[in-house]
C-alpha positions in Angstrom: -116.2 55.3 -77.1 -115.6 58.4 -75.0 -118.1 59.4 -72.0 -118.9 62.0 -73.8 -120.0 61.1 -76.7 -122.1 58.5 -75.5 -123.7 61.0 -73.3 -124.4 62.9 -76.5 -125.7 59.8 -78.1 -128.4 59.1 -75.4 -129.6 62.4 -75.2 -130.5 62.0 -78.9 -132.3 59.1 -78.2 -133.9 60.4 -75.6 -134.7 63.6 -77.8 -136.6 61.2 -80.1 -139.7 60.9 -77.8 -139.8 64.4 -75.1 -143.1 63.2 -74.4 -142.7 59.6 -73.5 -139.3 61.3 -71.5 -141.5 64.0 -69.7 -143.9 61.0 -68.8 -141.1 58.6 -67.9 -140.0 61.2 -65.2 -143.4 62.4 -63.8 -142.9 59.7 -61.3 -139.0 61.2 -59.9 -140.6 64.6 -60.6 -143.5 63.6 -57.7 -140.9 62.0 -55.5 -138.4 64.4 -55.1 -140.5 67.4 -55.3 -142.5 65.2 -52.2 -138.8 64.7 -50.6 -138.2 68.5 -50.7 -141.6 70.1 -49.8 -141.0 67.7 -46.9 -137.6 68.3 -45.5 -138.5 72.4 -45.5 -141.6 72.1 -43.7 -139.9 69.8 -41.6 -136.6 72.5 -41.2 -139.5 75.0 -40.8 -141.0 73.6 -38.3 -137.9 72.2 -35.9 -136.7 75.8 -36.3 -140.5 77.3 -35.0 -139.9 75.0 -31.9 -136.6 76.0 -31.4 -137.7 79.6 -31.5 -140.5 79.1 -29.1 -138.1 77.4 -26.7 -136.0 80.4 -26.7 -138.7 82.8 -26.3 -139.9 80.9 -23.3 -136.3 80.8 -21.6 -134.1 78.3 -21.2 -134.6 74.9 -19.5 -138.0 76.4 -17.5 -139.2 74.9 -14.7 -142.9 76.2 -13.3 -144.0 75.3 -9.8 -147.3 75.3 -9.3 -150.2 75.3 -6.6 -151.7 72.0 -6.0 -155.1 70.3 -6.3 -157.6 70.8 -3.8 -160.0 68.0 -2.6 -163.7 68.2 -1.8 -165.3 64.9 -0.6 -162.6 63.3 -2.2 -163.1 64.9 -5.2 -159.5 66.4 -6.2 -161.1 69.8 -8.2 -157.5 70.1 -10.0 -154.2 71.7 -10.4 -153.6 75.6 -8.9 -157.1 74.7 -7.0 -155.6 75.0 -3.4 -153.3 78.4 -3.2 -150.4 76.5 -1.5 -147.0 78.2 -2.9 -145.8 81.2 -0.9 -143.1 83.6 -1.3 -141.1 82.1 1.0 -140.8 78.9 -1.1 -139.2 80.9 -3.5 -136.5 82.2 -1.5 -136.2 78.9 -0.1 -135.7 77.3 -3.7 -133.2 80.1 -4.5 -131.1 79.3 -1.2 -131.1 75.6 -1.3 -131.5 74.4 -4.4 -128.0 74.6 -6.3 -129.2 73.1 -9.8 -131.4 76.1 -9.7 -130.6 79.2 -11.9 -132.7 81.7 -10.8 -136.6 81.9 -9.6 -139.2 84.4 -9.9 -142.8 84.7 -8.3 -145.4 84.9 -10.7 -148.8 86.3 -9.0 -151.6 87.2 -12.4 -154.6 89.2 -12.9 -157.0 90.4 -16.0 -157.9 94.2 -15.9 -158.8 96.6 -18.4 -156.0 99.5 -19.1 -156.5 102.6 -20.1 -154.6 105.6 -21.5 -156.6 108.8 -22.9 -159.4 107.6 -24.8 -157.9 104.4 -26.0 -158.2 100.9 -23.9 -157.0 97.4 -24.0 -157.5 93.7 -21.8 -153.8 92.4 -22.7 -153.6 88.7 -22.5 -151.7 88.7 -19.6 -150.6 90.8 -16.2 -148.3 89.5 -14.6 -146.6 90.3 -11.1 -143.5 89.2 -10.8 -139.5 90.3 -10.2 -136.8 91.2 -12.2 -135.4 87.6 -12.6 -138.4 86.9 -14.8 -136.5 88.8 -17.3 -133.5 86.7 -16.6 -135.5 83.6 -16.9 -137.0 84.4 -19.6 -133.9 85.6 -21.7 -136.0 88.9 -22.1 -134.5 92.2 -22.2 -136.0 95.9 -22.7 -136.1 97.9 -25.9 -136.8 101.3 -24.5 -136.6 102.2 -20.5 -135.4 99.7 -18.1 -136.9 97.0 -16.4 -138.7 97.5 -12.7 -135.8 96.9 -9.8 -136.1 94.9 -6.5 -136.5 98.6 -4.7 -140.0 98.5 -6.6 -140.6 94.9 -5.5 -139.5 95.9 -2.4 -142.0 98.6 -1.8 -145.1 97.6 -4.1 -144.2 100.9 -6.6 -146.8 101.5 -9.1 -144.5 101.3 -11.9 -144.8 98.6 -15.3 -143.0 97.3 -18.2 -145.1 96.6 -21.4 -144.8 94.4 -24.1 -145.2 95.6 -27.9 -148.7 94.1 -28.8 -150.0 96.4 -25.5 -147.7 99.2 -26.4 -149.0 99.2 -29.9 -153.0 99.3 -29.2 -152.7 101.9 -26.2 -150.3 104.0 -27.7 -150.0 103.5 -31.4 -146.5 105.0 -32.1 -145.7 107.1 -29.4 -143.6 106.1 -26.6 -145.0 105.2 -23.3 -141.9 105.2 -21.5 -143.0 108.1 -18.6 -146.1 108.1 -19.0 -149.3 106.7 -16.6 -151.9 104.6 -17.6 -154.9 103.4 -15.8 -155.5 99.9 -14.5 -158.9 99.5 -12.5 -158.6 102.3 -10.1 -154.6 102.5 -9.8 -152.7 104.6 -12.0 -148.8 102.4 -13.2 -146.2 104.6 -14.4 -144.6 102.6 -17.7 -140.7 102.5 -17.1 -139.9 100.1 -20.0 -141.0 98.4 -23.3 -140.5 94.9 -23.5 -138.5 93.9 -26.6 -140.5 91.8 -29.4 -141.0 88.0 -28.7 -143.8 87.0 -31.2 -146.5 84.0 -30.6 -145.0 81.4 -28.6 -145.7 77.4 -29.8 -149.4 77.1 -29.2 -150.3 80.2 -31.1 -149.9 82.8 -27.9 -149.3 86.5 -28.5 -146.2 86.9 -25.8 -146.0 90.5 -26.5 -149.5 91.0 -25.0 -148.5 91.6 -21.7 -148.0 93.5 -18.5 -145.1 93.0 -15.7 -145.6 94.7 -12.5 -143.9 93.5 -9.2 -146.0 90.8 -7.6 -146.6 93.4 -4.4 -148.2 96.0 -6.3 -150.2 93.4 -8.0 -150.5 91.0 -4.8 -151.7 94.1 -2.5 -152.7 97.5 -5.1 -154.2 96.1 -8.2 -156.3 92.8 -7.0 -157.0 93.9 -3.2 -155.5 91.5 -1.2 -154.7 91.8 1.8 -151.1 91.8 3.9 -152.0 89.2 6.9 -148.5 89.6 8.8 -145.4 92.0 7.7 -142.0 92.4 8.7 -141.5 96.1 8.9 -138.8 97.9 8.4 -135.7 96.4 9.9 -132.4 98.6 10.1 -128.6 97.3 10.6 -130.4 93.4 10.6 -128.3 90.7 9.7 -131.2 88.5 8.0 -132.1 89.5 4.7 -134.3 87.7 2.0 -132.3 85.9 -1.1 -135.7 86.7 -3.0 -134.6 90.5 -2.9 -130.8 90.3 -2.9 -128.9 93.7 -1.6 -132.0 95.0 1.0 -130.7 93.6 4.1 -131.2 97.6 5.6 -133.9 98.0 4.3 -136.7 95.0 3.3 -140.3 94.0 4.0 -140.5 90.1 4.2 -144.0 89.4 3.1 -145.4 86.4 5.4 -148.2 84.2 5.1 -149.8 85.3 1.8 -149.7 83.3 -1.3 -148.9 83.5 -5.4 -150.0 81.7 -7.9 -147.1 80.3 -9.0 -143.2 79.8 -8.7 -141.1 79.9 -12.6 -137.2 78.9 -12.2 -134.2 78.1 -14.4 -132.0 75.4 -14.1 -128.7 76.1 -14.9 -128.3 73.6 -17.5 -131.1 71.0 -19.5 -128.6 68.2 -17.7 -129.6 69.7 -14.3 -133.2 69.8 -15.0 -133.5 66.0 -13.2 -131.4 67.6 -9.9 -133.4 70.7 -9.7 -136.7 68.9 -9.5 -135.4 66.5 -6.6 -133.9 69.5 -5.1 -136.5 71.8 -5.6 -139.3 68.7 -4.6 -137.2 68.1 -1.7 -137.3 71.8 -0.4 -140.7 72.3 -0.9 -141.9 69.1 1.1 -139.8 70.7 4.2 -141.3 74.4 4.0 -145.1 72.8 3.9 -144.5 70.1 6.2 -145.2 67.2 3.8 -145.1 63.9 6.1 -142.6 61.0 4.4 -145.7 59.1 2.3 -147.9 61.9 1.7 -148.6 63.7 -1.6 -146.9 66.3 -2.9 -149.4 69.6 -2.8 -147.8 71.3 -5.6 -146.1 70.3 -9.3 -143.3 71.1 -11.1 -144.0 71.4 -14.9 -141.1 70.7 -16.9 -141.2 72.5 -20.2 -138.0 71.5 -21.6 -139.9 68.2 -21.8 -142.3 69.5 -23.4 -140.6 71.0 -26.3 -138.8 67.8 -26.4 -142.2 66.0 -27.0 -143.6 68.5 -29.2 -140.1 68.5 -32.0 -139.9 64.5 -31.5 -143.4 64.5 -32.8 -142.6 66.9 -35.5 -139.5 64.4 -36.7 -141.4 61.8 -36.5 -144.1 63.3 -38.6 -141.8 64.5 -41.2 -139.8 60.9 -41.5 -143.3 59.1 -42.1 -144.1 61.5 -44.8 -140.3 61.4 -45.8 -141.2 57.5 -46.5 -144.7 58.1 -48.5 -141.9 60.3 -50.6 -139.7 57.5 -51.3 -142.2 55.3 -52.1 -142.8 57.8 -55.0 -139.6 57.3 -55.7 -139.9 53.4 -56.0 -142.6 53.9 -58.4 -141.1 56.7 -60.7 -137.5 53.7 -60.9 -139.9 51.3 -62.0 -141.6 53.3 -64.5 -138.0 54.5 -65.7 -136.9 50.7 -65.7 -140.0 49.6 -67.8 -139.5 52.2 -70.0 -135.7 51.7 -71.1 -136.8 47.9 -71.4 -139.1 48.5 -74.1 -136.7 51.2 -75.7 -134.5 48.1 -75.7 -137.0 46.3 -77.6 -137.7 49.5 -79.9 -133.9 50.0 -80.8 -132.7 45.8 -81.1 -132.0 46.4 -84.5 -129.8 49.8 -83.4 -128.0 47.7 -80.8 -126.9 44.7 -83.7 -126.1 47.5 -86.1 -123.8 49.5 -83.8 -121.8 46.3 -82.6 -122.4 45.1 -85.7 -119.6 47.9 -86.6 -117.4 48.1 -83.8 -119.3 49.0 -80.9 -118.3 47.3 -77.9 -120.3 45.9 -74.9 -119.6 47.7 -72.3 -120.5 51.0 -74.8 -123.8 49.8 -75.2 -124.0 49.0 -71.5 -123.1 52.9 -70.5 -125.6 54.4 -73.4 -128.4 53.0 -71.6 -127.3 53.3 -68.4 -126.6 57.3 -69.5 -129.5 57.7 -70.7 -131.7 55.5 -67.7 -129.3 58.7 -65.3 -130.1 61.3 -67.5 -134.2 60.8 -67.2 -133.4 61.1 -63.2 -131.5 63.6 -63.3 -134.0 66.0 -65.5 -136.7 64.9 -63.4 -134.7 65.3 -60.3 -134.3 69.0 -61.3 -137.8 69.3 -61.9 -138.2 67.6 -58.4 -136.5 70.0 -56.8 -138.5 73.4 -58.7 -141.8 71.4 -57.5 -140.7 70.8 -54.3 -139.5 74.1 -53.5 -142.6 75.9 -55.4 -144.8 73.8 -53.3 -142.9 75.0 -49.7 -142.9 78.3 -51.3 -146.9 78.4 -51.9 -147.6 76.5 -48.1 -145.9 79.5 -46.3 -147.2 81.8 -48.6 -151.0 80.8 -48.2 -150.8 79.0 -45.1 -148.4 81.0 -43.0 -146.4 77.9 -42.0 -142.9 78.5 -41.2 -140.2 76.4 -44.0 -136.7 76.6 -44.4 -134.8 76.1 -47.4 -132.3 73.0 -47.0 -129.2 72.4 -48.9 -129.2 69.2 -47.6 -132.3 68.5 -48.9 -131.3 69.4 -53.0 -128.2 67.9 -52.5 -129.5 64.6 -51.5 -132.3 64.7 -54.4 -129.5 65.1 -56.7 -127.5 62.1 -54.9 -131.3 59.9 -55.1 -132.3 60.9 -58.9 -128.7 59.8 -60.0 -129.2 56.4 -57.4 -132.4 55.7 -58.8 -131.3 56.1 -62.2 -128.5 53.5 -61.9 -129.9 51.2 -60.1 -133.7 50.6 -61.8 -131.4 51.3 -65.4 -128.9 49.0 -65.2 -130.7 45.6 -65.5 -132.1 47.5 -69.3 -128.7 48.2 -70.1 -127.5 44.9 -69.1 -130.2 43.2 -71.5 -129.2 45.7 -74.3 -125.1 44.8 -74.0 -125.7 41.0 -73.9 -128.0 41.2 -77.1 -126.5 38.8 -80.1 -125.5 40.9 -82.9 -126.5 38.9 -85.4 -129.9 38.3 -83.9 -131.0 41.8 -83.3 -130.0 42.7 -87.2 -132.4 39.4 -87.6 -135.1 41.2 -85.5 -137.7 42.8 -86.9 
C-alpha cells in the first residue's frame, strides 16, 4: 500500500471521532503552545538586555568614591568624596586596557524655560567622552567640546524626555533655559535611548561639563587652580589639544569616574590597571583597603541575561512535561482505537493487507494527531506572546527556531508514544481479531 493512501486511510479514521481527536491533542496543543509562549518571552527578553547593554555603552566600568567610617561604623559606598579629577587623567595615561574615561560630577535642580518647568531625573557634569562611552550621539546640535570643559561655559545638551516636557515640539537648540540661578544655553539634543534595564528613563537628562556644574550650578568652590599657562609643555590627557591654553583643576573632588575598556576580554586588565593606578595617586599603603570601587557592569548584564536563560529553560522543562503527558494521552488513545477496530485489523489482512501496512496506518495516524495539535500549539503559543506584550508591555520576539522545533517535537512525539499501538495492531492474529467481538 502506497504512503499515500494510508495517509488517507488514517485521516478517515481519525475523522470518525473529531471530538475524541480534538481531546486526544489538547495535551500537544498545551505543550507546544507552552514551548512557544516560552521561547518568545525568552527571545524578548535576552534581546531587552542586550538593548540595555548597548544603551549603557560598551564593557562600562564605574569608579566610585569609597565608604567612610565613623567609630568603625563604615556609613557606605560614595560616603567619603575620595576620587579627583586627577585620577582620571591618571587612568587615561596609564591604564592601556582602558578605552576612554569621563568624570561624572551630578546634581538635582529644577529647569525652567518660559512658563513651563521640569526636575529631569538626572544632571550630569561630565566631558565629551561620556558620549563616546556611552555610544551616544546627538540628534540636533552638537555635543559640548573640551573648550567648554575647559572654561566651565554655560552651555548643555538635553535628552528627549527633558526636551519634550520644556519645550513640547519646538527646538531648543539656541535657546537658554534656567537652572537655579544660572542661565545654560542648549547646544544639542541627545538622540533617543529609551528606559535602560531596571525601568530608568535615560532620556531624562541633562549633560553640562563637570566645571560648570562642579563650580556654577552647585557652588563649590575652586581650592587651588592652575591659571593660564602659555607655550607650557605639560598638558592634561583629561582635555587632550589645550596644552596653550588649560586650567588643571587641583584638589577638588567628583563623584565619580565612568571608563571603557577596549574590549569585554580586557575588562579583568583594566580593573588591575586601573586598581593599581589609583592606589598610587591616593597613597594606599601595600595591605590597606582600597578607598574606592570599580563597578563592573558588563557583569552585571551577564548576571542579569544568565538569570533570564535560566528562567526560561526551567519553564522550557514545565513545557515538556506537557508534552510527556499529551504522548501518553495520544498513546492510550490509539491503544483503545486498536481495541475498537480488532475486527478492522483481521478483515484488512484478512484480504491482503500486509504488516507492515497496518504498522504505518497507526503510526500515520498516532503523527497526524501531533502534528494538528502541534499546529494548534504553535497559534496558542504565539496568541498567548501576542496577548503578554499586548497587555503587559513585555518585550517578545517571534522565533523560527522555536516553530520549527515544535514541528520537529509534535512529529517525535507522535512516533515515538505511537509506535508501541501500531506495533500491537500489526502483530494481531488475523483469524483472532475476525473472532473478536
Amino acid at each position: 500500500m502506497k504512503v499515500y493512501h494510508t495517509a488517507q486511510t488514517a485521516m478517515k479514521a481519525l475523522q470518525r471521532n473529531p471530538m475524541r481527536a480534538m481531546l486526544t491533542t489538547l495535551g500537544i496543543v498545551i505543550g507546544v503552545g507552552a514551548v512557544i509562549a516560552m521561547m518568545e518571552i525568552g527571545a524578548g527578553s535576552s534581546t531587552a538586555i542586550q538593548k540595555g547593554i548597548t544603551s549603557m555603552g560598551a564593557n562600562v566600568l564605574v569608579v566610585t568614591p569609597g565608604a567612610a567610617a565613623t567609630t568603625g561604623v563604615r556609613q557606605g559606598s560614595g560616603t567619603r568624596m575620595t576620587l579627583e579629577p586627577e585620577d582620571c587623567e591618571a587612568i587615561l595615561r596609564e591604564c592601556p586596557a582602558v578605552r576612554n574615561a569621563a568624570p561624572l560630577v551630578g546634581a538635582r535642580a529644577q529647569l525652567i524655560y518660559g512658563n513651563r518647568n521640569w526636575v529631569p531625573d538626572r544632571i550630569t557634569g561630565t566631558t565629551p567622552a561620556f558620549l563616546d562611552i556611552q555610544e551616544w550621539s546627538v540628534d540636533e546640535g552638537e555635543p559640548f567640546s573640551q573648550r567648554d570643559v575647559l572654561s566651565a561655559n554655560k552651555v548643555c545638551l538635553l535628552g528627549r524626555t527633558t526636551v519634550t516636557e520644556l519645550f513640547d515640539d519646538e527646538s531648543p537648540v539656541g535657546k537658554e533655559i534656567r537652572v537655579m540661578n544660572l542661565s545654560l544655553r542648549v547646544v544639542g539634543v541627545l538622540r533617543a535611548k529609551g528606559a535602560n534595564m531596571v525601568g530608568q528613563d535615560q532620556d531624562d537628562i541633562l549633560l553640562a561639563p563637570w566645571t560648570t556644574v562642579k563650580y556654577r550650578l552647585t557652588g563649590s568652590r575652586l581650592s587651588r587652580a592652575m591659571s593660564v599657562s602659555r607655550g607650557s609643555s605639560s598638558s592634561s590627557s583629561l582635555y587632550p589639544g589645550t596644552a596653550n591654553n588649560s586650567m588643571l583643576v587641583r584638589f577638588t573632588t567628583i563623584d565619580a569616574i565612568m571608563t571603557a575598556a577596549r574590549s569585554t576580554d580586557e575588562i579583568p586588565t583594566a580593573i588591575e590597571q586601573m586598581t593599581s593606578t589609583l592606589r598610587e595617586q591616593h597613597d594606599i599603603r601595600p595591605g590597606d583597603a582600597n578607598d574606592f570601587d570599580i563597578i563592573n557592569l558588563t557583569e552585571i548584564t551577564k548576571t542579569l541575561s544568565s538569570t533570564t536563560t535560566l528562567m526560561t529553560n526551567l519553564l522550557l522543562c514545565v513545557a515538556m512535561i506537557s508534552l510527556v503527558v499529551g504522548g501518553v494521552g495520544i498513546m492510550n488513545i490509539m491503544l483503545v482505537l486498536v481495541t475498537e477496530r480488532t475486527r478492522e485489523i483481521g478483515l484488512r489482512m484478512a484480504v491482503g493487507a500486509r504488516t507492515r501496512d497496518i504498522l504505518w496506518q497507526f503510526l500515520v495516524e498516532a503523527v497526524v494527531l501531533c502534528l494538528c495539535g502541534g499546529a494548534a500549539g504553535i497559534l496558542l503559543g504565539h496568541g498567548g506572546s501576542y496577548l503578554v506584550r499586548l497587555l503587559l508591555r513585555w518585550p517578545v520576539e517571534t522565533s523560527p527556531a522555536a516553530i520549527f522545533a515544535a514541528v520537529l517535537v509534535s512529529a517525535s512525539v507522535g512516533i515515538i508514544f505511537g509506535f508501541y499501538p501500531a506495533w500491537k495492531a500489526s502483530r494481531l492474529d488475523p483469524i483472532e481479531a475476525l473472532r473478536y467481538e
